[in-house]
C-alpha positions as CSV (number, residue, x, y, z in Angstrom):
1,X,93.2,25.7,181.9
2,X,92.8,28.9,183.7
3,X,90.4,27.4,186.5
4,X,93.2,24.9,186.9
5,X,96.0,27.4,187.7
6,X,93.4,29.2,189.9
7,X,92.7,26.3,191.8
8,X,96.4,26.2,192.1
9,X,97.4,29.2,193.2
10,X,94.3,29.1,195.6
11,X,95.8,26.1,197.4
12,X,99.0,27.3,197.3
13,X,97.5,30.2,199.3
14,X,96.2,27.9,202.0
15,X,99.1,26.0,202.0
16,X,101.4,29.1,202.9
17,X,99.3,30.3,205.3
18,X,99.3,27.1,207.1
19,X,103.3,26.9,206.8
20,X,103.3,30.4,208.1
21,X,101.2,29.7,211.6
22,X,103.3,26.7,211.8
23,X,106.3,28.6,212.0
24,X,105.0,31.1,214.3
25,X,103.7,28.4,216.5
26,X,107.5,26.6,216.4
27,X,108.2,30.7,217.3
28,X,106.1,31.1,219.8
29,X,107.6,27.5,221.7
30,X,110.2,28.5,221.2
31,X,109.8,31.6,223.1
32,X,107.7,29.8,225.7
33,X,105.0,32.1,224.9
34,X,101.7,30.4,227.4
35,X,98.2,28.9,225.5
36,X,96.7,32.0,226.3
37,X,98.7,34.1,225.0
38,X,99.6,31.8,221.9
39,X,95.1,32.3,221.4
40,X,95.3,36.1,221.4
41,X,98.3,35.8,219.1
42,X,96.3,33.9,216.7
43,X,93.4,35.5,217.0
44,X,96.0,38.8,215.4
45,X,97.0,36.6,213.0
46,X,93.5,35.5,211.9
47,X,92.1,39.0,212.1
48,X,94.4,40.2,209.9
49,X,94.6,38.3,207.3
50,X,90.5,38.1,207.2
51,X,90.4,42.1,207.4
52,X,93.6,42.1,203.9
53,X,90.9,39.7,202.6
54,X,87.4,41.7,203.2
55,X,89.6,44.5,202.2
56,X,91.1,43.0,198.9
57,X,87.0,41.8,198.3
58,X,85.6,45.0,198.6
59,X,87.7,46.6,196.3
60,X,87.5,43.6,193.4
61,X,83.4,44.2,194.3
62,X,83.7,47.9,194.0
63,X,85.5,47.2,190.5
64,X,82.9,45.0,189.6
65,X,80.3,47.5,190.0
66,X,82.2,50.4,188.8
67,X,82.8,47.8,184.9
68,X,78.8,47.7,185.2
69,X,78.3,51.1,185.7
70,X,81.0,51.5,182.6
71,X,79.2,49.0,180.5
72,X,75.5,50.9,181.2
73,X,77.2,54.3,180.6
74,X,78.9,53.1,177.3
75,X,75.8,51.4,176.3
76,X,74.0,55.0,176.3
77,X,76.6,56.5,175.0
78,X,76.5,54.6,171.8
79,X,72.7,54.6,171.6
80,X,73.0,58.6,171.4
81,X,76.0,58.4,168.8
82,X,74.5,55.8,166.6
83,X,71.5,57.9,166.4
84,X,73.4,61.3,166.3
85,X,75.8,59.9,163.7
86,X,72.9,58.2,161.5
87,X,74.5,54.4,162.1
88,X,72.9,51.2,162.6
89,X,72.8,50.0,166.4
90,X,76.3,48.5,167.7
91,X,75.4,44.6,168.4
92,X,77.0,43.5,171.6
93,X,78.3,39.9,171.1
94,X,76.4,36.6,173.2
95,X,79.0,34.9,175.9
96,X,81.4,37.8,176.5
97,X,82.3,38.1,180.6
98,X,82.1,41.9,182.1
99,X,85.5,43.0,181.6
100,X,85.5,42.2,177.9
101,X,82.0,43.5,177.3
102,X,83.4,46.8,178.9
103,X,86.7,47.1,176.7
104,X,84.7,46.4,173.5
105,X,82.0,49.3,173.9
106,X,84.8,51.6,175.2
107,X,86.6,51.1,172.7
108,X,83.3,51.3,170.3
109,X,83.0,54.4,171.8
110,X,86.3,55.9,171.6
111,X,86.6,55.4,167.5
112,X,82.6,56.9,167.2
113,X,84.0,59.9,169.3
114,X,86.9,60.0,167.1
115,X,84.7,59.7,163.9
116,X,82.3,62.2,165.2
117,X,85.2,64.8,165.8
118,X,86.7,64.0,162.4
119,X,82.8,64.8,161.0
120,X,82.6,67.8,162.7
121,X,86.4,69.3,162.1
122,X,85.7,67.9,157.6
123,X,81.9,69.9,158.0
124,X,84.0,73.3,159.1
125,X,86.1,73.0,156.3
126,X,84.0,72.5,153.9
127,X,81.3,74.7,155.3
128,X,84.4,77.7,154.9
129,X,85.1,76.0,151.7
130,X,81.4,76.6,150.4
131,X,81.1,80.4,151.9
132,X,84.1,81.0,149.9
133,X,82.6,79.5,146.9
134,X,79.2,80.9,147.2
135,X,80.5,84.2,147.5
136,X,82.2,84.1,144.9
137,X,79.4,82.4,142.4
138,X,77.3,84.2,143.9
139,X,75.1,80.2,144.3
140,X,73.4,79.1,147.6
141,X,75.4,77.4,150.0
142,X,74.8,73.4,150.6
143,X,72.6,73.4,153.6
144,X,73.1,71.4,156.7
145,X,71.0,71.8,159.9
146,X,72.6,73.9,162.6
147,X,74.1,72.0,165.4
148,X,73.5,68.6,163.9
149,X,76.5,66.3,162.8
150,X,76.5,64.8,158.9
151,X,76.0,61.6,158.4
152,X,78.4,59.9,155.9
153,X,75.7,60.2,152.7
154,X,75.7,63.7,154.0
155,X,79.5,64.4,154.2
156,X,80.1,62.5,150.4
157,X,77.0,65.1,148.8
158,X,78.8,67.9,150.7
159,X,82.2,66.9,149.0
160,X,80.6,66.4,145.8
161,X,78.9,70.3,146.0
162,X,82.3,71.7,146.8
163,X,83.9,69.8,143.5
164,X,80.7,71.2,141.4
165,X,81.6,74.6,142.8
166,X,85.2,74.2,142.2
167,X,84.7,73.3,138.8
168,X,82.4,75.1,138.0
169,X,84.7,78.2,139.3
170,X,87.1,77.2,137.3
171,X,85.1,77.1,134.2
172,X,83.7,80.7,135.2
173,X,87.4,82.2,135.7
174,X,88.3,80.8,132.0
175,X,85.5,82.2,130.2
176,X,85.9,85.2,132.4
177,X,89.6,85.6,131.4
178,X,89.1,85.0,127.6
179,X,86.1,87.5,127.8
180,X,88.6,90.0,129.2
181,X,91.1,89.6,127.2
182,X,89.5,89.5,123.9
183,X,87.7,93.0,124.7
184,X,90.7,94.4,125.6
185,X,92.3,93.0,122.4
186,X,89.3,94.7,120.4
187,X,89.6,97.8,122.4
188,X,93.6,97.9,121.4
189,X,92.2,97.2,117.9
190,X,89.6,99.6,117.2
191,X,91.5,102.7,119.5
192,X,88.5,102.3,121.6
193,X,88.7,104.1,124.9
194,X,86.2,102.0,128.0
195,X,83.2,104.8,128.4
196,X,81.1,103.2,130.7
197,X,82.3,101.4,134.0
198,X,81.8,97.7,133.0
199,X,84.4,98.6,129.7
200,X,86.6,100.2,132.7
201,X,86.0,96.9,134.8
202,X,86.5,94.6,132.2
203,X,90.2,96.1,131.1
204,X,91.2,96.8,134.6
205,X,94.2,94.0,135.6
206,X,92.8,93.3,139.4
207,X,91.7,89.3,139.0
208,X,88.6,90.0,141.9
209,X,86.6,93.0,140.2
210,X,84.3,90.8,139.0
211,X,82.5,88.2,140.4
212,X,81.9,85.4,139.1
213,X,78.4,85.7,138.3
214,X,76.1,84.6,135.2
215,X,75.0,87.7,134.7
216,X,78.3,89.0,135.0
217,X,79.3,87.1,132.2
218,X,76.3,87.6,129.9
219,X,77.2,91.3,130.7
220,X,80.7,91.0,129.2
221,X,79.3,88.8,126.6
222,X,77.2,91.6,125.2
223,X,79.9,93.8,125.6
224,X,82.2,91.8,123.4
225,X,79.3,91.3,121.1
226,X,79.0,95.2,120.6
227,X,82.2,95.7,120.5
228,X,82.7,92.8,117.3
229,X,79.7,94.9,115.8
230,X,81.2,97.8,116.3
231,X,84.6,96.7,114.8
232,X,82.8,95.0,112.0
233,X,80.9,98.5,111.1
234,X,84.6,99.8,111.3
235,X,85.7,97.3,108.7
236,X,83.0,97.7,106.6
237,X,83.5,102.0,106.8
238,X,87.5,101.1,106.0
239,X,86.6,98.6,103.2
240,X,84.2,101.4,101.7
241,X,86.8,104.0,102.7
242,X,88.9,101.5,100.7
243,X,87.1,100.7,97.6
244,X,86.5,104.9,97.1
245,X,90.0,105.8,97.1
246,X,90.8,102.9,94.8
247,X,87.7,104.3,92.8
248,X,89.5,107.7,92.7
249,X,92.8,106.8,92.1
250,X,91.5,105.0,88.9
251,X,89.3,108.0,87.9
252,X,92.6,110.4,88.5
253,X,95.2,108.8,87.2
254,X,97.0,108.3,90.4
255,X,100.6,107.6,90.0
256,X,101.3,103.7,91.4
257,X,104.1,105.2,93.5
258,X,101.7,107.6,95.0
259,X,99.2,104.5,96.4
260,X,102.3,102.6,97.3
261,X,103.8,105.2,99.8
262,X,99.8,106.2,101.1
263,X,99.3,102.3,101.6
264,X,103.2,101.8,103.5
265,X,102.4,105.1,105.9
266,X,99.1,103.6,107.1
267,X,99.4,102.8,110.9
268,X,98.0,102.7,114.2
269,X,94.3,101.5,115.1
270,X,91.3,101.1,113.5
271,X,90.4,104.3,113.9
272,X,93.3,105.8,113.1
273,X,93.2,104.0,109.9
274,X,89.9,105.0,109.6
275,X,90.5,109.1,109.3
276,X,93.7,108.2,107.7
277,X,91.8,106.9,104.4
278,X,88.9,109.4,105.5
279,X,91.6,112.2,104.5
280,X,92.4,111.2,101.8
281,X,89.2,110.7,100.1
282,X,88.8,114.3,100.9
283,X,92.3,115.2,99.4
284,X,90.9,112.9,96.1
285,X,87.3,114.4,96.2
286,X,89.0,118.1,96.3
287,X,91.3,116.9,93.0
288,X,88.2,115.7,91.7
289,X,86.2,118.7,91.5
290,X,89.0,120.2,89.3
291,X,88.5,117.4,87.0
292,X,85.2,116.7,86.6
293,X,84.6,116.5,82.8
294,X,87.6,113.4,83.3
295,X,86.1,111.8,86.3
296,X,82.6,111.5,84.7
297,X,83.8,109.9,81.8
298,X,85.5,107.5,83.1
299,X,82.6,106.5,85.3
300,X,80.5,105.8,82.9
301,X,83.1,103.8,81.0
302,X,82.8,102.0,84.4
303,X,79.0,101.9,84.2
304,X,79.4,100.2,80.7
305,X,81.2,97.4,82.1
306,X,79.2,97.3,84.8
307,X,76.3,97.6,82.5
308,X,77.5,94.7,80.4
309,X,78.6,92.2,83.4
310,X,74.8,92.6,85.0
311,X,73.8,92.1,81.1
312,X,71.7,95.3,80.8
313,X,69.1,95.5,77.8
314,X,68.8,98.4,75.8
315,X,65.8,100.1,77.9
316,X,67.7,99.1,81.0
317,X,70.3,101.4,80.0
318,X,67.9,103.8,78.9
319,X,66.6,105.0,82.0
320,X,69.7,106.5,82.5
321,X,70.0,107.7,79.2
322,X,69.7,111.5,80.0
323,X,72.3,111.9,82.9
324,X,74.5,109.7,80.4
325,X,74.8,111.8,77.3
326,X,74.6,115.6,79.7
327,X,77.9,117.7,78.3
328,X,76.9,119.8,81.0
329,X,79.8,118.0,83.7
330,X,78.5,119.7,86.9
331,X,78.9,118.2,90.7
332,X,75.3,117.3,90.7
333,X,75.6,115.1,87.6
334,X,78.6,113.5,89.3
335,X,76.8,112.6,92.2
336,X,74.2,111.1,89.4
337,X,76.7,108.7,87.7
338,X,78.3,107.8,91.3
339,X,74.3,106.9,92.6
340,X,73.7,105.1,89.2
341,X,77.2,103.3,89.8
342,X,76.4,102.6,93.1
343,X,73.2,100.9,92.4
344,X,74.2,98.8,89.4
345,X,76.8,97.6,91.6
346,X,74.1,96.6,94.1
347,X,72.2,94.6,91.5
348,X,75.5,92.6,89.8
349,X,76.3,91.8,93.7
350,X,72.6,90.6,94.6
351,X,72.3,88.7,91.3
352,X,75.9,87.5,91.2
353,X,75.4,83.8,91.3
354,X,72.8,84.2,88.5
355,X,74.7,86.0,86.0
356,X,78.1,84.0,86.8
357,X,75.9,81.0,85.9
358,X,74.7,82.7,83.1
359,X,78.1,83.8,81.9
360,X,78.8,79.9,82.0
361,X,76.3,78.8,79.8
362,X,77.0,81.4,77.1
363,X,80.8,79.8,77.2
364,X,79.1,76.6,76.8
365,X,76.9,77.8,74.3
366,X,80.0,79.2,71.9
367,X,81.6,76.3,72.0
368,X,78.3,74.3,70.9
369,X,77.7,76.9,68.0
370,X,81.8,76.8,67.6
371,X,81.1,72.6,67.4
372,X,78.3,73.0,65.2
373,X,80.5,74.7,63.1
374,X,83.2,72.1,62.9
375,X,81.0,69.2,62.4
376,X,79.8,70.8,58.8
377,X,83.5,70.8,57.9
378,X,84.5,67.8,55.6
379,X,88.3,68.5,56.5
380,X,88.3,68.0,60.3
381,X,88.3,64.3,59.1
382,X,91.4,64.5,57.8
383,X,92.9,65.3,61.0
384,X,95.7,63.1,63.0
385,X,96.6,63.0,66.3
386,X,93.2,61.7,68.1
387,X,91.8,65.5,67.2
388,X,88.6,64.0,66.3
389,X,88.3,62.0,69.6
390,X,89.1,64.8,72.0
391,X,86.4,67.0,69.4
392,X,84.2,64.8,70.0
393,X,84.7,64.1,73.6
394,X,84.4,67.6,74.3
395,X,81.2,67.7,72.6
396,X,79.7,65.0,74.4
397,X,80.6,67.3,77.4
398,X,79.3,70.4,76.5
399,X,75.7,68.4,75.1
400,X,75.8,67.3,78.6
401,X,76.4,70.6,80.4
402,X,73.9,72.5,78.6
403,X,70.5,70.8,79.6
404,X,72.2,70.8,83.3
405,X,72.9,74.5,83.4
406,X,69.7,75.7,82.1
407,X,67.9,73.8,84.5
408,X,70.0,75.3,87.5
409,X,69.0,78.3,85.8
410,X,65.4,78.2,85.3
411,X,65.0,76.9,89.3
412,X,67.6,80.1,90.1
413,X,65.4,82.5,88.0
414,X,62.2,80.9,89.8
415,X,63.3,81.5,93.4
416,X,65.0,84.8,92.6
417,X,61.6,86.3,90.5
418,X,60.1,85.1,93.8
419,X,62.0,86.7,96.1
420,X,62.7,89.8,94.6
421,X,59.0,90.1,92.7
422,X,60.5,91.5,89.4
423,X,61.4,89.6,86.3
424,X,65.2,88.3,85.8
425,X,66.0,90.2,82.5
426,X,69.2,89.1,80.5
427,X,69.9,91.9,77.5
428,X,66.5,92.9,78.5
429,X,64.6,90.0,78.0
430,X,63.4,86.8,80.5
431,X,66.1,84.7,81.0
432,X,64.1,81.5,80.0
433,X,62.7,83.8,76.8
434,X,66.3,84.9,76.2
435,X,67.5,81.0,76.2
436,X,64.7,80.3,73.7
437,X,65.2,82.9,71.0
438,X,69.4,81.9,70.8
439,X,67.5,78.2,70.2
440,X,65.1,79.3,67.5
441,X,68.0,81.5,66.1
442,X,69.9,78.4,65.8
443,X,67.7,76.4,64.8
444,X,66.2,78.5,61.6
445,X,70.0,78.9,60.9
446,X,70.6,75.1,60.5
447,X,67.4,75.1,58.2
448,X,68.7,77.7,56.3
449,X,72.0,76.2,55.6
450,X,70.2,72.7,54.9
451,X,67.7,74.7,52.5
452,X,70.6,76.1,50.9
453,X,72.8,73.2,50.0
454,X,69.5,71.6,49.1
455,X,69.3,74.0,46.6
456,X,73.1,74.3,45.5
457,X,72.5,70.8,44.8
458,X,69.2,71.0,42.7
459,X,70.7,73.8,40.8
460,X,73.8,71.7,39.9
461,X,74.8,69.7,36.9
462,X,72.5,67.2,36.9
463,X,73.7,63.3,37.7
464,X,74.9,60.9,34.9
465,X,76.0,57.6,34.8
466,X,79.1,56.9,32.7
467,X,79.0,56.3,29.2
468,X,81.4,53.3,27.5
469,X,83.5,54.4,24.5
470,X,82.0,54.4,21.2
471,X,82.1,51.8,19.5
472,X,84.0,52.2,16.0
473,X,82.6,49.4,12.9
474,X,83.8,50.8,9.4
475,X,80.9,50.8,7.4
476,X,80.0,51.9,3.5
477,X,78.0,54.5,2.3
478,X,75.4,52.5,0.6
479,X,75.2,50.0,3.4
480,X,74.8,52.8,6.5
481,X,70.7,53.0,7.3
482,X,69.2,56.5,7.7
483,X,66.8,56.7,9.9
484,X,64.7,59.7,10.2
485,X,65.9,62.0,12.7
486,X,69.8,61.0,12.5
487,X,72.6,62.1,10.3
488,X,76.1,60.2,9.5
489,X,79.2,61.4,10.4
490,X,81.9,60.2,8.8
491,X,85.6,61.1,10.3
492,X,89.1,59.7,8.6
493,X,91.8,58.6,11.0
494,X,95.1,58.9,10.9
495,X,95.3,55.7,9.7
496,X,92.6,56.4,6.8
497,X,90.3,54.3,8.1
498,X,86.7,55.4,8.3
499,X,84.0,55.2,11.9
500,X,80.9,56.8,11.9
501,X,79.3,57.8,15.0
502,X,75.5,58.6,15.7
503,X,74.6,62.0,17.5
504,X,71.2,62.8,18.4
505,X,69.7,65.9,17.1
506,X,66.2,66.0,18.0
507,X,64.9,66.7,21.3
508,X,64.2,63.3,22.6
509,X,66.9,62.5,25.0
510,X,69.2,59.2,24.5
511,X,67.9,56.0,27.0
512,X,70.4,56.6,29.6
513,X,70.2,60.6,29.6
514,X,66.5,60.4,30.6
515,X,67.3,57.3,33.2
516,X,69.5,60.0,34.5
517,X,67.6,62.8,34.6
518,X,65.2,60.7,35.8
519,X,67.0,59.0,39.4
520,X,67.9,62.6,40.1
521,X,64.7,63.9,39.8
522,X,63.6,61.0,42.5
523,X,66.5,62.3,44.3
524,X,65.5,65.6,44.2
525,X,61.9,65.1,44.9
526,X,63.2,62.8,48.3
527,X,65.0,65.2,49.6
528,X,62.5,68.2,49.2
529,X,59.8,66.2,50.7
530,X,60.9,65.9,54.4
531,X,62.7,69.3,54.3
532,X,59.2,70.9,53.2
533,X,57.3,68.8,55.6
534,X,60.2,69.7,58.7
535,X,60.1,73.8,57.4
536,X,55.8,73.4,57.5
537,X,56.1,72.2,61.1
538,X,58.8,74.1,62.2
539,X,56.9,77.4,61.4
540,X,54.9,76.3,64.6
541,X,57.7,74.9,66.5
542,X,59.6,76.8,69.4
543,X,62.4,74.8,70.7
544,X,63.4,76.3,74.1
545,X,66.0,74.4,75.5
546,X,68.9,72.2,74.5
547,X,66.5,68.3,75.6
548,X,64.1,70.0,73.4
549,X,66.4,70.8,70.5
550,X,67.9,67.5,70.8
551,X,64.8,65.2,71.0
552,X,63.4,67.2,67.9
553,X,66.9,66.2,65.7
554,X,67.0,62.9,67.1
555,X,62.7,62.7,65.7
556,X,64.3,64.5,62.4
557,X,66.8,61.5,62.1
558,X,64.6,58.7,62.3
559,X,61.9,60.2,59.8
560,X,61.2,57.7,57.2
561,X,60.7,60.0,54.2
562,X,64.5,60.0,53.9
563,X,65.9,56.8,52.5
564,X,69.0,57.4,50.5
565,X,72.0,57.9,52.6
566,X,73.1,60.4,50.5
567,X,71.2,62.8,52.2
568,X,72.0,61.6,55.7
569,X,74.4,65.2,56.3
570,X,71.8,67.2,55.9
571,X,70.5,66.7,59.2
């Protein structure tokens, strides 16, 4: 199609030039111009329109060569920005003509320029980006050759190291701020005043003293960590402060109204706080040098309880015997009962979960004696209103907690005898030891009560069977037998009729008294037998704990020298 109009317009050329020497010729006769002069005149013509053509040639050759100096220039060009830029080579594509080889590699060209400038103007920024960072993290800055342009893999880590930076600011400037602010809340607190310059640094309000450094942070880290020791110590001195005052007001007899208005005028810091309860232990101390002989008794009423809660033995309390029964009420023997005070303290706190799980199983164990106690009563069966069955539910429940707290405290006497390297005394014997002798007393207790209703019972009036009504016959003098060691009664009833009856006199019992005497004899005999054997073997027994104690009745129960159920609630 295009050769075709080309072709075209190329004969139209020919054709209008022709039309246009005709016309000049038809000109020319018509002017009469000669042959000769009509030559010359078309030798003009012919010269120039051959020099508009060599003119109009050398220019289209001079474009020609000026595209293939364009295509060799742009050709080097992308060589050197492909490699610059880190791309793969630009492909020219097979059958394009010189003009459209030229326009696509320009154009190739043009957008790598662009790109490259875009590189170059994102590297600045984020090289200022990352100075600014740096600075302030005080970190190394992303490195990039000088004078060389990023490639894309280079520009995408470079973003990625300003967004670590960024966040990683960020998370700095929080922790920075809440280090900040909660010293200068414990500062505000405690009445504490910033001594060195880091405390001055890290109250003052400009946001860029600091920089953002990890050892900056660790810095103000320690600081807060002294200060939260140091405000802990504080607490401790108040709560001390504290417990002395209350210590005094008890001793002295402070009026309530008194502590009420001391407690309502306490303000400020801390520290303030501090030498406000400060003074008035002094004010308390002063009153209690003018009532010594007061004061010391009523801290040894407090050592008694304290005494009594750590459960203190007789030579426990001992030791401190001599200071406790002085009349001589001196300042020196004060500061005895206040050191002896102070210590016994220390040992309830150290041994606290001990003794509170002591203090449990002596509950326990009252209401297992208190149980014990009931069960021997034959009146608690008389009871209504499901009394038995909650009794005996809770009995079940204390069986149960028994065995389970004197196993948490035989492990919790272990571990502390271990740690501590003494003996755990309770009313100054071993715990475990102490456990055992309230079994054995319990135990030789229950014997005796079995031993005594054993003997209430053998002492009693011994068992008979019932006897039937005599029988009455009415018999004659001459007809009633004498035997040998009987004698005749005779009796009149009211209705004067005659019985006799026949009494023994001699010392041969009747058939049925001996039968009787007999069966309880057997009785007697079965139930002395297994309570002499159980007493003979409990002389060498030691029950220690409540499995023990339990296994042993339940061995008691099932012993097969008792076989009249009888004498089943005896054991």
């Amino acid at each position: 199609m295009i050769s075709f109009f080309s072709e075209a317009l190329a004969f139209s050329l020919v054709t209008g030039i022709n039309l246009a020497m005709a016309r000049l010729v038809d000109i020319w006769d018509s002017i009469g111009i000669l042959e000769d002069q009509r030559v010359e005149r078309m030798e003009t013509v012919k010269k120039h329109i051959e020099g508009l053509l060599n003119d109009m040639i050398t220019e289209e050759e001079a474009l020609k060569e000026r595209i293939e100096v364009n295509i060799i220039s742009f050709q080097r060009q992308l060589e050197s920005l492909y490699q610059e830029m880190s791309l793969e080579p630009y492909k020219v594509e097979e059958g394009l003509t010189v003009l459209q080889m030229e326009k696509n590699l320009r154009l190739r060209v043009e957008a790598l320029l662009k790109e490259k400038n875009d590189r170059l103007k994102e590297m600045r920024n984020l090289k200022q980006q990352d100075e600014e960072l740096c600075e302030e993290l005080c970190a190394t800055p992303y490195y990039i050759p000088t004078g060389s342009l990023p490639s894309r893999a280079q520009l995408q880590e470079f973003r990625q190291h300003i967004k670590r930076l960024t966040e990683e600011k960020n998370t700095r400037v929080k922790v920075f701020t809440g280090l900040r602010e909660d010293i200068g809340r414990l500062m505000a607190e405690m009445g504490h005043e910033p001594e060195t310059s880091l405390e001055r640094e890290s109250v003052c309000n400009e946001a860029d003293v600091f920089l953002l450094t990890h050892e900056n942070i660790k810095a103000l880290k320690l600081l807060l960590c002294q200060l939260q020791v140091k405000k802990e110590s504080l607490l401790s001195t108040q709560a001390e402060l504290k417990e002395r005052v209350a210590s005094l007001w008890n001793r002295l007899d402070s009026p309530e109204e008194e502590q009420r208005e001391f407690r309502g005028n306490l303000q400020g810091t801390l520290s303030d706080q501090i030498a406000q309860w400060q003074n008035e232990v002094d004010r308390l101390e002063l009153l209690q040098k003018a009532k010594l002989e007061d004061v010391i008794i009523k801290i040894r009423q407090e050592l008694v309880e304290t005494w009594d809660k750590c459960l203190f033995g007789p030579e426990q309390r001992a030791a401190f015997n001599s200071p406790f029964c002085d009349s001589n009420f001196t300042e020196e023997l004060l500061a005895q009962h206040e050191e002896e005070l102070v210590r016994v303290k220390a040992c309830y706190e150290k041994a606290r979960p001990l003794l509170d799980t002591m203090e449990k199983w002596e509950r326990t164990w009252a209401l297992f004696q208190d149980f014990e106690k009931k069960a021997l009563d034959p009146n608690r069966f008389s009871n209504r209103g499901g009394a038995l069955l909650k009794e005996a539910k809770e009995r079940v429940k204390v069986q149960k907690m028994l065995p389970k707290l004197e196993e948490e405290l035989k492990v919790g006497v272990e571990e502390w005898e271990q740690r501590e390297g003494s003996a755990f005394l309770v009313r100054g014997l071993r715990a475990m030891d102490y456990i055992s002798g309230l079994w054995e007393e319990h135990r030789l207790q229950r014997d005796k009560e079995k031993s005594d209703r054993i003997t209430k019972k053998g002492e009693g009036t011994p068992f008979k069977t019932p006897t039937k009504r005599p029988l009455r016959v009415d018999i004659t003098p001459s007809k009633a037998k004498k035997m040998p060691n009987q004698t005749v009664l005779r009796s009149t009833s009211s209705s004067s009729s005659t019985s006799s009856t026949l009494l023994n006199v001699s010392g041969k019992p009747p058939v049925n008294s001996q039968k009787a005497q007999q069966r309880n004899k057997g009785l007697e005999n079965s139930h002395r037998t297994p309570l002499q054997e159980f007493n003979s073997e409990k002389k060498h027994l030691r029950i220690g704990s409540y499995s023990e104690f339990t296994s042993e009745l339940s061995r008691k129960a099932s012993h097969d020298a008792i076989l009249n159920s009888t004498a089943k609630d005896i054991l």
